[in-house]
N, C-alpha and C positions, 0 to 999 in steps of 0.2 A: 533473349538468350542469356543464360546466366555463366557469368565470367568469371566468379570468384574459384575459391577452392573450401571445399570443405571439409573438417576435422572429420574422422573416423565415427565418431561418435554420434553425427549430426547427418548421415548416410542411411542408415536404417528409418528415421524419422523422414526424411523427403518420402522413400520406397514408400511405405504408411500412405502418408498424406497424399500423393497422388494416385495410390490401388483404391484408399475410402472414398477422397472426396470431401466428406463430412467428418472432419476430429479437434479433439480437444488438444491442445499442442502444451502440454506440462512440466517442460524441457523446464529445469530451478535458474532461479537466477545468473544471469551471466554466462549463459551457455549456447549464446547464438540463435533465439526465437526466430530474429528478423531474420536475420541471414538463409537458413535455411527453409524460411516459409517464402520467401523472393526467390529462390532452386526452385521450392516443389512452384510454385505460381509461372517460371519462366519455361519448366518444365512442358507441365500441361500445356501453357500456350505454343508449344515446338509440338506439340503431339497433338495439337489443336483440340483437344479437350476443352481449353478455353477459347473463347473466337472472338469473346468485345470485351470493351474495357471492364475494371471491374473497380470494386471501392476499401479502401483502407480507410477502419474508424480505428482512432485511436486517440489519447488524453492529449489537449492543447499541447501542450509545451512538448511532446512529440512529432509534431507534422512535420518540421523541418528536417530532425533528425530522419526520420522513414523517407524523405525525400530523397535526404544525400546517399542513403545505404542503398536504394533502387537504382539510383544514376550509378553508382561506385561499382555494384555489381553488373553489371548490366554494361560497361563501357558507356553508359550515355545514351543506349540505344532506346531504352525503355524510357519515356515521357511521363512522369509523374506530376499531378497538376494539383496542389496544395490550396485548401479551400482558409482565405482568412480575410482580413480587413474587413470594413466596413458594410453596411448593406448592398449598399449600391457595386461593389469591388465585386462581393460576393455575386450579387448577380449575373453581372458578366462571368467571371468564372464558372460560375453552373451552367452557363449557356453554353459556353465553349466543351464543359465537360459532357452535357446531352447533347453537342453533335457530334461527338464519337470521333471526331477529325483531329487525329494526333494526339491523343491522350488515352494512354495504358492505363494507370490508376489515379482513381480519384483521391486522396487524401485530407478528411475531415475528421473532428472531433463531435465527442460523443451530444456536446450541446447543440449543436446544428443540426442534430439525425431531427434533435425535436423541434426546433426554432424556425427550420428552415425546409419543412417536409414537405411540402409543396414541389419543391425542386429535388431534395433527395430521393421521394418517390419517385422523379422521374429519371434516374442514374441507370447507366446501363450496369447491369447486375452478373457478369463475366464469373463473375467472385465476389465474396465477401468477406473481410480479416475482421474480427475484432482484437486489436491488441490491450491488454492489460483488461482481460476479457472479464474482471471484478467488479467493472465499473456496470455491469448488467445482472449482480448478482441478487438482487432485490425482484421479487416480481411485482410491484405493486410501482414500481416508476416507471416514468412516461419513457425516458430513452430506452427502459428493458424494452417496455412494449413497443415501443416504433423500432428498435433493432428487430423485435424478432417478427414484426411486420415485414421484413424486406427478404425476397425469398431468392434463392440460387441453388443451383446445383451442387456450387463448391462454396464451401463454409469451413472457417477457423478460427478457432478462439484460442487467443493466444494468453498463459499465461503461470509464472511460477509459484503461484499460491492463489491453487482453484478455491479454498477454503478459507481466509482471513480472518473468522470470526469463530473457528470449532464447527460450524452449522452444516451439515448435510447438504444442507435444504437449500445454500448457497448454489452448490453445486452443479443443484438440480434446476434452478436459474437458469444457468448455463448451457446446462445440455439441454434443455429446451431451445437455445437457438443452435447449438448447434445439429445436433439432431434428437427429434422429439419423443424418436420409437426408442430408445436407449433405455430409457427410464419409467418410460408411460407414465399413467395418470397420477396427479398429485396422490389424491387419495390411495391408492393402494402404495406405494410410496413411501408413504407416512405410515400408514399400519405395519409395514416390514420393515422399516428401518428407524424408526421414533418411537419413543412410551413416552408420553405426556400426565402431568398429573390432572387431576380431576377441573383445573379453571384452563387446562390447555396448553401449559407453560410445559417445556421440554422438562423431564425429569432423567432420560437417559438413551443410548442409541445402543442401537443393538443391529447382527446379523450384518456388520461393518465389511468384513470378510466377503459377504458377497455379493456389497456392495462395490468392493473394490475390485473384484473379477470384471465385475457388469461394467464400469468405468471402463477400463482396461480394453475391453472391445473396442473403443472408441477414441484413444488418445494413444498419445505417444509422451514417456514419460521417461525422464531422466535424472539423477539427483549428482549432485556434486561429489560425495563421494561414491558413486559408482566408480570400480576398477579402470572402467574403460573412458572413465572421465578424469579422475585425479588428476592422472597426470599431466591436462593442459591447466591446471590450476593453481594457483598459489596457495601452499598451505595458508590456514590459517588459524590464528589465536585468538579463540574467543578466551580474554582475559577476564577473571574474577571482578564481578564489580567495585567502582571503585565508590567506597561507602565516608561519606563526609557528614560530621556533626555541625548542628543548627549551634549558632550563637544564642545566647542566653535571651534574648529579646523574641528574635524567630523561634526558637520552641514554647516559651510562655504561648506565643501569638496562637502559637498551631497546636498547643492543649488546647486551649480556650475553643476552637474554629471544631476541633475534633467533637471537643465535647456538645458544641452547640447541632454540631452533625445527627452524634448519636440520640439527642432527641428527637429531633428527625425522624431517624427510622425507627425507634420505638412506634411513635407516631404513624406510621407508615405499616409496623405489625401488625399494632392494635386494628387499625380499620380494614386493613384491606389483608394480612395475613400473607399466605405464598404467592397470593395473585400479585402483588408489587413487583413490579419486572423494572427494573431500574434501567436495562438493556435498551428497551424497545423506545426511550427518551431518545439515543443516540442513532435511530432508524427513524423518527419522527412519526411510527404509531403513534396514536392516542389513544387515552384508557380510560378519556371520561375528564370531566373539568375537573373532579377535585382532586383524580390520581394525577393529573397530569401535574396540577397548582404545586402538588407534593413533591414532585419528580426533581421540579424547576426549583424546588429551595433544597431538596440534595443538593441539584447540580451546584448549584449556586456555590455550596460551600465545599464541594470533592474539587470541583475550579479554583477556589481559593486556596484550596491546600498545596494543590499543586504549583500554582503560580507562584505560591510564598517560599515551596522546596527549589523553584528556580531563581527568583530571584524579589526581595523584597518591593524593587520598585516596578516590577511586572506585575506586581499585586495592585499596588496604589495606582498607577497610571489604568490599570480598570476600573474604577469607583465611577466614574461618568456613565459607564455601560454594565457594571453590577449594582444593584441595589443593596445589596448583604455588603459589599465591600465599602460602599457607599455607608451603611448602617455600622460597620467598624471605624471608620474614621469620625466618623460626630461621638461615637464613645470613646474617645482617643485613646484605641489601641494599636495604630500603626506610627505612632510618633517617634516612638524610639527604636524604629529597623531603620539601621544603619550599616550593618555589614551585608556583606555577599557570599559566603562560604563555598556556596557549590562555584561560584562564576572563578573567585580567587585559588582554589583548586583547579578549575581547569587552564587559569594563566600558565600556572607552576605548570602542570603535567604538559600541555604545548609548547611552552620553554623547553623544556628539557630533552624533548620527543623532536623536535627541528635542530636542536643544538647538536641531536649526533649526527646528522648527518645532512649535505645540505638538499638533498637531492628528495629527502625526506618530504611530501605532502599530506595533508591532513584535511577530511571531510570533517563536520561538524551538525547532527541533526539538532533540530530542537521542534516544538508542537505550535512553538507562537513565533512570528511575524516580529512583531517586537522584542523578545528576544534575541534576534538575526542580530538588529541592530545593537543590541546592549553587549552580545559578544565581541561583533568587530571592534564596538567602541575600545570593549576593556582590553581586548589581544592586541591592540597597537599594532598589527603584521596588514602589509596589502594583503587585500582577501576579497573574494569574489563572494556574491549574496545567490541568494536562489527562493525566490518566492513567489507566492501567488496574487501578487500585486503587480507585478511583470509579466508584459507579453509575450507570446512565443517567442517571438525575435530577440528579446531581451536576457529570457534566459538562455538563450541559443547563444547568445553572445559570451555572455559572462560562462557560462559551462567552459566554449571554445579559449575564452581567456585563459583560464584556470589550466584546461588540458596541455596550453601550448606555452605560456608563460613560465620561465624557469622562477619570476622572481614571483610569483600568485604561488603561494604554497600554502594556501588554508580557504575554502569554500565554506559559508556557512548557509547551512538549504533550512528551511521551513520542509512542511510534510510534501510542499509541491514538488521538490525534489527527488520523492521518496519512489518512484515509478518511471522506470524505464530511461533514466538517464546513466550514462558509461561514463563513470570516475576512475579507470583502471591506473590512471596513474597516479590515483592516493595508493599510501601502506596503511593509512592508521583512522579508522572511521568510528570516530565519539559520537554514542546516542546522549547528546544532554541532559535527555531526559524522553520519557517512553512514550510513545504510544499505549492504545487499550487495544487497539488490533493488531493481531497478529501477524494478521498478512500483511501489514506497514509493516511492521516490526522487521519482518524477514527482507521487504523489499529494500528499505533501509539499508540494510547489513548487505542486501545485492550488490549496493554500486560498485564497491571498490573489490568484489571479486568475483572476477571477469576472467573468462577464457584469451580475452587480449591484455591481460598482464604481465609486465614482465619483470613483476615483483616478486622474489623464492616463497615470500611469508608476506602475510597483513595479519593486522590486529584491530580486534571489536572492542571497544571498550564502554558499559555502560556505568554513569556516572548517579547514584543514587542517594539519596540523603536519609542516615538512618531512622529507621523504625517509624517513618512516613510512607505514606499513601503508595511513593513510590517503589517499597518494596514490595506491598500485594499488587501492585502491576506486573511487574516483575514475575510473580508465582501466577498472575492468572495469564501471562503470555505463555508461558511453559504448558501450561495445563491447554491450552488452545491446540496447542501446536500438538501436542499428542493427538487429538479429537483427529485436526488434519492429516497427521500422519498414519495412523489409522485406515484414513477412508482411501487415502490416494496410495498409499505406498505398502497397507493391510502390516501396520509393525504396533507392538503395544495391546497389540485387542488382547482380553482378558479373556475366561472361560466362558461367557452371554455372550461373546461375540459386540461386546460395546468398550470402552475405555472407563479407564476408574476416573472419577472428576473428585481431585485432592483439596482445590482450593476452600479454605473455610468462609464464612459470611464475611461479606463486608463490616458489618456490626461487632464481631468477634475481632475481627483483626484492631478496630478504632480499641475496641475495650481493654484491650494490650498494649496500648499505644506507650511505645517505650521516651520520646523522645523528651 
């Protein structure tokens, strides 16, 4: 039985999910997924719609939190049985959860659906949630495929950016587990809603609009500023980036790195022309030994560029695990990075942003692991870490420190962060520096605005180094989010029925290179 209370807003969305059955649940960031899919789930089981246990997959460093919110709603009544430790842990657990004896949901993550199928197949299938339902949006991986191996009646994929990369086709990932007659077959699919050019590669989407009707049948979808949502939310200030120039050393470095890039992709024209998909490196397609050979000395140096816009010795301390960075230091050109510009910027600006007030907290994203640590070092403040090097438990811990400690007033997360964790008691959430996806991007900027804030205003602040790499991140995040906004919310579409795609080449933007 469900015990909480639910906002207005979050009322129309149960009614949905328990008439379907089978929905995509698209409710934006911060607006009660869990809470209200624990309603319609405790629902159905009062109207015995549901009659055995059923399973909740969702991302590691989730399980606990999904555990507390079922017991918390639920007074305690509802037995949530969290799948983790070790092998041998695991197995007792599964045994306990297939005999059905005291256990309402099962709660596992997305690597056990594949590691541990033996047993997940045999799960009683009551339901099925997938939260942060992205993690399925590939069809060519094992956990898409063993998720959507596992069949029930009631199905929901839960999540506030169906889209994170611009791609349709994401989508259509998705509604394949949750229901398959939605969309039908890839191929027609694809002919109605993609024009691809002659080697296959997307060239543009089109007939968006009724694409987004056809969705719409099958989700339930909300956005932050809808009327009937604002109001439990904290305004907020997405602030002008804030744009810091390279010390004289770091810009020499990052012409030099630029330029040795843009032979690269010359190289990269010449042979292979539009077929070079630089994209499908970061899905781990392959395109053949030598397009691939090629991809991986891009990467190598769009990596370095970035690492050297964050911080010089994020750069060096990869030379053991880059080869091209490695290949800079025996020509000694990282001898004389000695400043920090973007990190000593961000001192000043969270100096001054905790000095007004003390009540004042502050999230901090960044893309590397080792960055986490080169911030808390330099900010000198207790501050709680958040990364993918920590176990569930640990970042459960450190999250709950931060929440409840008045003297933890700064979190610094890696990207493990960036998904389904509740920071409502920050104001002020600094991207250090970007993600390439969008759907990070936006999850990111979720945490700290949250329907359980009880903050009037927050503020976004992304931190960029000029006329680097990380300004065309910056313009291809914007240009994504159109693509998604489009499909899911039918806003933007042009007179084809597709979206205009603004961003120029990668190679045009290096050939400008201001810094």
């Amino acid at each position: 039985m469900f015990t909480g209370t639910l906002l207005p807003y979050q009322v129309e969305a149960v009614e949905a999910m328990v008439e379907r059955k089978k929905m995509l649940v698209a409710y934006d960031l911060g607006l009660g997924k869990t809470v209200l899919t624990i309603a319609a789930l405790e629902r159905m089981k009062d109207e015995k719609i549901i009659t055995e246990p059923g399973i909740i997959i969702c991302l590691s460093s989730l399980k606990y939190q999904w555990a507390d919110q079922i017991r918390k709603f639920t007074n305690d009544v509802a037995n949530p049985l969290v799948i983790d430790g070790s092998k041998g842990q695991r197995a007792k657990q599964y045994a306990e959860a297939i005999s059905g004896i005291g256990v309402d949901y099962v709660i596992l993550n997305y690597e056990q659906v594949v590691n541990d199928w033996g047993y997940v197949s045999l799960l009683s299938r009551g339901f099925i949630v997938c939260d942060e339902a992205t993690a399925i949006k590939s069809f060519r991986s094992k956990r898409s495929k063993h998720v959507k191996d596992l069949k029930s009646d009631v199905k929901f994929a839960l999540t506030g950016t169906p889209i994170e990369n611009g791609k349709p086709e994401e989508l259509y990932s998705i509604m394949q587990f949750v229901d398959s007659k939605v969309l039908g077959r890839f191929d027609l699919f694809d002919k109605t809603f993609i024009v691809r050019n002659q080697f296959g590669g997307v060239e543009r989407y089109r007939n968006l609009e009724t694409f987004s009707k056809t969705i719409a049948t099958a989700s339930v979808r909300k956005r932050q500023q809808d009327p009937d949502v604002a109001p439990y939310l904290p305004d907020t200030i997405f602030a002008e980036p804030m744009i810091i120039e390279f010390d004289s050393a770091g810009a020499k470095l990052y012409k030099q790195i630029a330029k040795e890039l843009l032979a690269d992709l010359d190289e990269a024209l010449d042979s292979y022309g539009s077929a070079f998909d630089l994209f499908s490196h970061y899905t781990g397609e392959s395109s053949g030994q030598g397009m691939d050979a090629l991809k991986g000395k891009v990467m190598s140096k769009l990596t370095a560029l970035r690492m050297l816009s964050d911080h010089p010795e994020l750069l060096i301390n990869s030379k053991t695990s880059s080869g091209y960075v490695g290949e800079l230091e025996e020509r000694g050109l990282l001898t004389k990075l000695t400043k920090q510009p973007k990190l000593s910027a961000l001192k000043q600006y969270v100096d001054d942003f905790l000095d007004q007030d003390e009540r004042n907290k502050v999230v901090i994203f960044t893309s590397y692991v080792y960055m986490v640590w080169l911030i808390q070092e330099h900010l000198g403040y207790m501050s709680a870490k958040y990364t993918g090097d920590m176990d569930a438990k640990q970042k459960e811990e450190s999250k709950v420190w931060f929440q409840t400690d008045p003297d933890c007033r700064i979190l610094v997360s890696s990207d493990a962060g960036g998904y389904g964790v509740d920071l409502p008691q920050a104001n002020l959430l600094i991207n250090y520096d970007l993600p390439w996806n969008a759907g990070l991007a936006l999850q990111r900027n979720g945490r700290i605005r949250r329907a359980s804030s009880t903050w009037p205003s927050i503020v976004i602040q992304d931190f960029l180094m000029e006329g680097s790499i990380e300004e065309r991140q910056h313009a291809m995040l914007i240009q994504k989010m159109s693509v998604a906004n489009a499909i899911i919310d039918g806003e933007g579409i042009n007179a084809e029925g597709g979206v205009n795609l603004t961003v120029g080449t990668l190679r045009a933007f290096l050939e400008n290179v201001s810094v």
